[in-house]
C-alpha positions, 0 to 999 in steps of 0.5 A: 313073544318078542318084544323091544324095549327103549330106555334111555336112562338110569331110571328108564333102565330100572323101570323096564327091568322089573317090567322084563321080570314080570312079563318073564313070570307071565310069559317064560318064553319072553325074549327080549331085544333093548336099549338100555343098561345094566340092570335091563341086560341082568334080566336078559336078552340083548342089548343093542345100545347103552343108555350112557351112549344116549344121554344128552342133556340141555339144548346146547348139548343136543345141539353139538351131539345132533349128528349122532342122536339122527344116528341113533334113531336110523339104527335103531329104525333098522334093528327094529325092522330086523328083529320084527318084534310083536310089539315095542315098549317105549320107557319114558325118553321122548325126543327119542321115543316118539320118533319110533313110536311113529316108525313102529306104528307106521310099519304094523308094529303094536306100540306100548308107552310106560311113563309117559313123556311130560307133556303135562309140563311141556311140550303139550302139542305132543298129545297129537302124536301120542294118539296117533302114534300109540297104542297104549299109554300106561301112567304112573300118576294120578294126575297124568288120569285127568290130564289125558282122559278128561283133557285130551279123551285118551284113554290111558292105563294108571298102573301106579308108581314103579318106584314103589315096587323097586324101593319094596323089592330091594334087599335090607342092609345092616347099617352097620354093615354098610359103613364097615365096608364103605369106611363110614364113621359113626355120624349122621349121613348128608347123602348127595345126588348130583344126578347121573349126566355129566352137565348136571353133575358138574355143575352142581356138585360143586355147590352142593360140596359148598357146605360140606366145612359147615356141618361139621358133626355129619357125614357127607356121600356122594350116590355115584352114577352107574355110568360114572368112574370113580376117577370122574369124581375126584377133581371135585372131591379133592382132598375133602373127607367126602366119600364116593359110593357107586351104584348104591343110591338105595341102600345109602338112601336108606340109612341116610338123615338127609340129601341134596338131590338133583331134580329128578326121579331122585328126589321122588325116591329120596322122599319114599325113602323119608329122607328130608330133602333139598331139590338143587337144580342149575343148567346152562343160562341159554337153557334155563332161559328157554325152558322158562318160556315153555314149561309151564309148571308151578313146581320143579321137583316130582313130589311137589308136582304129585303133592300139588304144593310145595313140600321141599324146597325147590332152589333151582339155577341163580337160587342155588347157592352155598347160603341157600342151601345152608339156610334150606338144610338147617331146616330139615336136619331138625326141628318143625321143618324136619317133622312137617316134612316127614309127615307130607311123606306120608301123604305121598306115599298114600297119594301114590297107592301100592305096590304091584305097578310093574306086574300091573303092567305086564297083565295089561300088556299081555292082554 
């Protein structure tokens, strides 16, 4: 069979890479058109457009690159037409990926959705086009079940949370190992996830980078963006003792005493990581100010959101500075806070369920 995938993301790219591998194994003869990255080209196939090409975050950025995203979206209406693929699978990305959904849908082409847009936080109105437009739906939390089912009467697929199998399929490292090569000393790791777009990291690393004089007896890493260089970290790194770690968040994560992480997928694979955590989050003031207004969430970060309370510490725009994040990380090097956290880890990881999501998933779409 033929089939299109949309990522538009690092985490989307992950994702819909062990989804190609299990629909590879169901179906050898697999061939594969997608937008996406590095991981997703590994498996196979061709790429059309890398995600680092796509991503714009905040509305002021959306606004300066508008040109080019209604580019985008005409090109990749005409490669899909082109290609003629038995059936598109959309990756999260919804700005983007709903206005295909449609094309598709209109054009007789079978529409696949894996991680469903948030709707759930904002934007609810969209539930409109995601039954007209979509064939079917495949959620990763329990939550999203009720949410769509009970509230909206869409049926959807829980196929369970494919972090679980990325984190489960990684190969183990010797610690040892790591910092031999990445000229680690000996103490206690702070590993820092500044996120993967420009805007977030630029306006958080610099704060997150606050603390590092304060904790003298650990040793503070940067995850590096796989769409980064190391050149685009050395402004902030200065002449600091910092290190810069590309493209290896999981086996840093993995060896790592605790993180700041920008709100995200990261703070959701930091805690299946059991890494005690800080959620850091700051855009621009015009963009915080309109996603006050319409997002309705209680919680920021993804393991508050499955846990539906408050597990770590959310500091997000004007809360987000250098006495804050001392006060919040102090907590969690040691002690109760540290202890507590760890074991609503364990909650999360049960709340979640098993391994299998992406095998799962390649069943259900195969049918």
């Amino acid at each position: 069979m033929k089939y299109y995938l949309i990522a538009g993301e690092a985490s989307g790219d992950l994702h819909a890479s062990n989804l190609m591998k299990a629909l590879l194994k169901k179906d050898p003869k697999a061939d594969f058109r997608f937008w996406g990255g590095d991981l997703m080209q590994s498996v196979g196939g061709t790429l059309v457009k890398h995600y680092k090409d796509l991503a714009f975050m905040g509305l002021l950025e959306v606004l300066k690159n508008i040109r080019s995203i209604f580019k985008n979206i005409d090109t990749c209406k005409k490669d899909l037409l082109d290609y003629n693929p038995d059936m598109v699978i959309l990756i999260d990305y919804p700005g983007f990926n709903l206005r295909i959904a449609e094309f598709a849908k209109k054009n007789g082409i079978k529409v696949h959705y894996y991680i469903s847009p948030k709707i759930w936080a904002w934007k609810e109105n969209r539930i409109h086009k995601i039954k007209r437009d979509v064939d079917e739906m495949h959620v990763i939390f329990p939550f999203e079940i009720d949410f769509y089912e009970k509230k909206h009467n869409f049926p959807v697929n829980y196929v369970g949370n494919p972090l679980l199998d990325a984190i489960a399929d990684r190969e183990a490292i010797s610690e040892a190992d790591f910092r031999k090569e990445h000229q680690l000393s000996d103490k206690p790791i702070i590993a820092l996830l500044p996120g993967s777009r420009t805007q977030e990291i630029t306006k958080i690393l610099t704060i997150m980078l606050s603390v590092v004089d304060v904790y003298k007896d650990y040793q503070f890493v940067i995850a590096g963006a796989p769409s980064k260089s190391d050149e685009f970290y050395e402004p902030f790194i200065g002449d600091s003792n910092v290190k810069l770690i590309n493209n290896k968040t999981y086996d840093l994560l993995s060896i790592s005493h605790a993180a700041l992480v920008t709100s995200g997928t990261a703070t959701l694979e930091t805690a299946l990581f059991k890494v005690p955590e800080v959620v850091c989050y700051k855009t621009s003031w015009l963009t915080y100010k309109v996603g006050v207004m319409l997002v309705k969430m209680e919680f920021f970060s993804l393991v508050n959101l499955v846990m539906d309370r408050e597990v770590v510490k959310e500091l997000l725009q004007d809360e987000l500075n250098k006495e804050n994040l001392i006060t919040e990380l102090n907590k969690i090097l040691s002690g109760a806070g540290r202890t507590k956290m760890l074991a609503d880890y364990e909650e999360l990881h049960k709340k979640l369920g098993g391994v299998g999501a992406s095998e799962k998933l390649a069943t259900a779409i195969l049918k």
